[in-house]
C-alpha positions in Angstrom: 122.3 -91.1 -9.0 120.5 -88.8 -6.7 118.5 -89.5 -3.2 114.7 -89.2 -3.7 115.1 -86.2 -1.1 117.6 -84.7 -3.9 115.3 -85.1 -6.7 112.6 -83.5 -4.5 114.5 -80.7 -3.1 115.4 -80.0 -7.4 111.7 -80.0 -7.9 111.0 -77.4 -5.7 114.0 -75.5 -6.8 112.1 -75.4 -10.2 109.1 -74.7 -9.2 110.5 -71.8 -7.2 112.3 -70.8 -10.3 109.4 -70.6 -12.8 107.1 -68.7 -10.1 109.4 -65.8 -10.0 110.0 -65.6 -13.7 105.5 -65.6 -13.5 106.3 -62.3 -11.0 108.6 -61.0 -13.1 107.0 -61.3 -16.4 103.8 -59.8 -14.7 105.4 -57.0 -12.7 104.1 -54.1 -14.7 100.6 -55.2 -14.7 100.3 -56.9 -11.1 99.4 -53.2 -9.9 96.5 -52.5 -12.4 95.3 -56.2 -11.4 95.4 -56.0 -7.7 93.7 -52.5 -8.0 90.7 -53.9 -9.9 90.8 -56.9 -7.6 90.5 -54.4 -4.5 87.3 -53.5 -6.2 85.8 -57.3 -7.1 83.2 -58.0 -4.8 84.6 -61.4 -2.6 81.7 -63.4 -4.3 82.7 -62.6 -8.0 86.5 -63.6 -7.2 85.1 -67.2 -5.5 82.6 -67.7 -7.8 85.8 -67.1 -10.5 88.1 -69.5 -8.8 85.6 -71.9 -8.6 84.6 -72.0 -11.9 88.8 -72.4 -12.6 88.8 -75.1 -10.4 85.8 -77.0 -12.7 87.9 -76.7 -15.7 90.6 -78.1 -14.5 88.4 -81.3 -13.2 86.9 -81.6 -16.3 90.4 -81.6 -17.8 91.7 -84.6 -15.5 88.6 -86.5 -15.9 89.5 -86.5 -20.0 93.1 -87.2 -19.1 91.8 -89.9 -17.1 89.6 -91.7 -20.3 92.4 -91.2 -22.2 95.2 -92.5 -20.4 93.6 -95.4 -19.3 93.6 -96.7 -22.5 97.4 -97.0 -21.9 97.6 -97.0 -18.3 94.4 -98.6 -16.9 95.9 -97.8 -13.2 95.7 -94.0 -14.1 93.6 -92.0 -11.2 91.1 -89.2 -11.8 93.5 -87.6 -9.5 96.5 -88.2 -11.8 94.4 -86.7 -14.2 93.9 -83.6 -11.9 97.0 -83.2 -11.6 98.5 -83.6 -15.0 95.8 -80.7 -15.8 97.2 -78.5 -13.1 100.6 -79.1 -14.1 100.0 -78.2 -17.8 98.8 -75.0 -17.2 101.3 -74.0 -14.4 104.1 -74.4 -16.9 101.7 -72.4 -19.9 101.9 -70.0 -17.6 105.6 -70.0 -16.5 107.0 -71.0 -20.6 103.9 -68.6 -21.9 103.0 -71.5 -24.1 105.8 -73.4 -25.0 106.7 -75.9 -22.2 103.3 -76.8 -21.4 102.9 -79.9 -23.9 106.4 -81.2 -23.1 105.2 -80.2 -19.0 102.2 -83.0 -20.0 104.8 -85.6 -21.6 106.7 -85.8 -18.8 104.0 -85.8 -16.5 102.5 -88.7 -17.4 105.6 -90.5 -19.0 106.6 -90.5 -14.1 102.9 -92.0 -14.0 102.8 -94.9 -16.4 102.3 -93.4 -19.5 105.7 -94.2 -21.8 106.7 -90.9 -23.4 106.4 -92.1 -27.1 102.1 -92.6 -26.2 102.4 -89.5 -24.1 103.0 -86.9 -26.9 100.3 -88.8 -29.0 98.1 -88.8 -26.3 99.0 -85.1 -25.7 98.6 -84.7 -29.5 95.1 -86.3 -30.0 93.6 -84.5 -26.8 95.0 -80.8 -28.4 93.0 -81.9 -31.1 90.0 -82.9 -29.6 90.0 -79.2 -27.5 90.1 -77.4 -30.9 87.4 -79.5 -32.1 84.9 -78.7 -28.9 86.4 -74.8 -28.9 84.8 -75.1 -32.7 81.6 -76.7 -31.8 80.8 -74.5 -28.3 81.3 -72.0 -30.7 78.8 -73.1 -33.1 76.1 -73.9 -31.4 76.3 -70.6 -29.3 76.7 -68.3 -32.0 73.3 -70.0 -33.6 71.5 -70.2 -30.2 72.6 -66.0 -30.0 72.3 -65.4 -33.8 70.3 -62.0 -33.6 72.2 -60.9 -31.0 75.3 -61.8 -32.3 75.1 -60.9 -35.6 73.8 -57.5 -34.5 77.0 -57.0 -33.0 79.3 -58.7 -35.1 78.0 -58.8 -38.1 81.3 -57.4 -39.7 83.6 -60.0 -37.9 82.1 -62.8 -40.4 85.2 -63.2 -42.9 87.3 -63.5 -39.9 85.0 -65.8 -38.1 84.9 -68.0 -40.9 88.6 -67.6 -41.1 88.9 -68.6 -37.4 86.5 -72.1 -38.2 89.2 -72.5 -41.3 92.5 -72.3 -39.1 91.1 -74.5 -36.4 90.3 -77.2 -39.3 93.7 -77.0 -40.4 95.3 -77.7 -37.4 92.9 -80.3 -36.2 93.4 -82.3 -39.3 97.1 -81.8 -39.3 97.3 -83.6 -35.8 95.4 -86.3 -36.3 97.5 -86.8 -39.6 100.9 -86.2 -37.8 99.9 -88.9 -34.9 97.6 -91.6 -37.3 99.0 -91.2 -41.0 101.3 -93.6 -42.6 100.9 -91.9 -45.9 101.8 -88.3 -43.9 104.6 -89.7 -42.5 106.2 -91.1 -45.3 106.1 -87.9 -47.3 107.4 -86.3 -44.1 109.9 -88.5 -44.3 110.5 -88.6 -47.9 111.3 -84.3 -47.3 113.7 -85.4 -44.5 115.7 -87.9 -46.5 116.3 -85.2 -49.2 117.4 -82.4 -47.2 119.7 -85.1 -45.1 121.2 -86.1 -48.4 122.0 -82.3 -49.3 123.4 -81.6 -45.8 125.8 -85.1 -46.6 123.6 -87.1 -43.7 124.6 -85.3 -40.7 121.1 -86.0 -39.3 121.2 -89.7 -40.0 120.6 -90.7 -36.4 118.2 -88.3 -35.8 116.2 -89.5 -38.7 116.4 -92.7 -37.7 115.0 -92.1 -34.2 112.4 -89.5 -35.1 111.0 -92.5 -37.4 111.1 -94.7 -34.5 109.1 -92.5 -32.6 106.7 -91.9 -35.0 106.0 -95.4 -35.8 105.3 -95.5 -32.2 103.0 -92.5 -31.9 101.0 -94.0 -35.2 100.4 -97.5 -33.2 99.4 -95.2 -30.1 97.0 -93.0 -31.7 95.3 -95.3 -34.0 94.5 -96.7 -30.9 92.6 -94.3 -29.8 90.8 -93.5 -32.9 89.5 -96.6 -33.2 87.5 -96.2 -30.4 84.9 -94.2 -31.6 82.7 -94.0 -28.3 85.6 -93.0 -26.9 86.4 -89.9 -29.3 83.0 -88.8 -29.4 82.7 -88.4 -25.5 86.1 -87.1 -24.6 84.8 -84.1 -27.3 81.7 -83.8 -26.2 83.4 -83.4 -22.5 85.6 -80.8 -23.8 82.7 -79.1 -24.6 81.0 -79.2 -21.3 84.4 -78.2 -20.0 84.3 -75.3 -22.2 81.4 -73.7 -20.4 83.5 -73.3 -17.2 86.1 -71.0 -19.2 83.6 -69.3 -21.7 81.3 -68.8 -18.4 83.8 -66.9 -15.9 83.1 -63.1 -18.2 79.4 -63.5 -17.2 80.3 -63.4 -13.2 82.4 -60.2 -13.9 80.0 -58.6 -16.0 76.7 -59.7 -14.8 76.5 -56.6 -12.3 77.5 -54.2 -15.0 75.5 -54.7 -18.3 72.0 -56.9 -19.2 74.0 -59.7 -21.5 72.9 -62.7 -20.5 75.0 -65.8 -19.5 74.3 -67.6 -22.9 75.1 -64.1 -25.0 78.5 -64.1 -22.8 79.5 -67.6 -23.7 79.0 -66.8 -27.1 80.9 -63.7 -27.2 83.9 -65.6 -25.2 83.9 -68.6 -27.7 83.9 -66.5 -30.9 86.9 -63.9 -29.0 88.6 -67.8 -28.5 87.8 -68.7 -32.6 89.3 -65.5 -33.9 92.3 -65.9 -31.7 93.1 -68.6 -33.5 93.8 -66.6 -36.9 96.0 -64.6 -35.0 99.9 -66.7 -34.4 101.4 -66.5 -31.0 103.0 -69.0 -28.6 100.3 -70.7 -26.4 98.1 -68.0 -27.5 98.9 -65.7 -24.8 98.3 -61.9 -25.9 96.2 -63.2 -29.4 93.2 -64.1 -26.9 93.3 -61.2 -24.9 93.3 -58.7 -27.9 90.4 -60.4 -29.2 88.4 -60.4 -25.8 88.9 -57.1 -24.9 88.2 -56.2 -28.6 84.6 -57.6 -28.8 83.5 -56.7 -25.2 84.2 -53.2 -25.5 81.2 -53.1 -27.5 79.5 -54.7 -25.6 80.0 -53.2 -21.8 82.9 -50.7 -22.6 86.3 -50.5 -22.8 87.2 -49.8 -19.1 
């Protein structure tokens, strides 16, 4: 057992840890970065940060609805902070701590671990949902401008509205399915039995857990008020991310801020056909892709 001083002092420790493996895994583009900085005008950089900052409100303010249907002494600021967190450790695990980051989170504020991942679950597929519908209703409010543009990205767009379905629908069927999981299950059993059950136990808890996450979820999906506004929030939220291009390039080019949000949320769409851990590379490939079109390469 360790001292509360111990356990914060570890915490620390961590964090330290995880910022200089960020330095490190930046170091050979820090210097392009702070270069083009040195050349953002003050305002552009606040008005950037600021924007960040509204994302990650609008995050905590989901977290919030949600948890609360677990936890009804959740905070907004809980909420706040659980976003914060999440993205922290995307950054430091490029993608692949940050939903486990989340779990744990709010597993040390109320939220049992078992609800936590379903919870994690059904928000991740709530954000592919809005990412879908910004991108929609953009694209048709800047058709002619769009399809001037990218009139040849269309199979790929389509393909990008395809993979998003796919993985929305298998999250909600991982977290709310009975028939899902007994098929999952029924797969399990037979490779168990070929291996001569040397995953028994870990069978046996991973149905636990599911059982668990089912309850959890269907909780949530019953509450159809609930699911409707916790999307349509994740849209709103949206506009903070797909909104931050237009400050940069506002000085630079005559797109507009509605023809920037649409550009963003269709770079964010076609990322998604593209498989990498967290995203990180897939989005930026795309992004630079379609705006050097647009305002140039540079």
């Amino acid at each position: 057992i360790i001292s509360k001083t111990q356990k914060q002092i570890l915490k620390w420790g961590v964090v330290l840890l995880f910022v200089g493996a960020i330095i490190y895994t930046f170091r050979d583009t820090a210097g392009p970065i702070m270069e083009q900085l040195a050349k953002t005008m003050p305002s552009v950089i606040i008005g950037i940060c600021a924007m960040t900052v509204g994302y990650h409100l609008m995050e905590g303010l989901i977290t919030m609805l949600l948890a609360r249907e677990y936890n009804p002494d959740f905070s907004y600021g809980k909420g706040v902070g659980n976003a914060f967190f999440f993205f922290f450790y995307r950054v430091a695990t490029l993608g692949s701590g940050a939903g486990v980051a989340a779990v744990i989170y709010l597993g040390e504020n109320g939220v049992e671990h078992s609800i936590g991942f379903g919870l994690y679950m059904l928000q991740y597929a709530f954000h592919k949902i809005s990412i879908a519908l910004f991108s929609v209703i953009f694209f048709c409010v800047s058709w002619n401008y769009m399809y001037a543009h990218f009139s040849s990205y269309m199979w790929l767009l389509m393909a990008g509205y395809a993979v998003t379905i796919i993985i929305t629908l298998i999250l909600i069927l991982l977290c709310c399915s009975t028939a899902f999981h007994k098929v999952l299950f029924q797969f399990l059993d037979w490779l168990d039995r070929k291996l001569n059950r040397r995953f028994d136990v870990q069978i046996a808890s991973l149905r636990g857990e599911c059982q668990m996450l089912e309850r959890a979820s269907k909780h949530i999906i019953k509450k159809k008020r609930l699911v409707v506004e916790v999307i349509l929030l994740s849209t709103v939220r949206n506009a903070f991310w797909y909104g931050i291009p237009y400050l940069i390039f506002a000085g630079h080019t005559e797109v507009t801020l509605v023809q920037t949000m649409a550009v963003t949320s269709l770079s964010i769409m076609l990322a998604a056909v593209i498989p990498a851990p967290g995203g990180i590379g897939s989005t930026e490939l795309v992004f630079t892709s379609l705006f050097a079109g647009i305002v140039g390469t540079g």
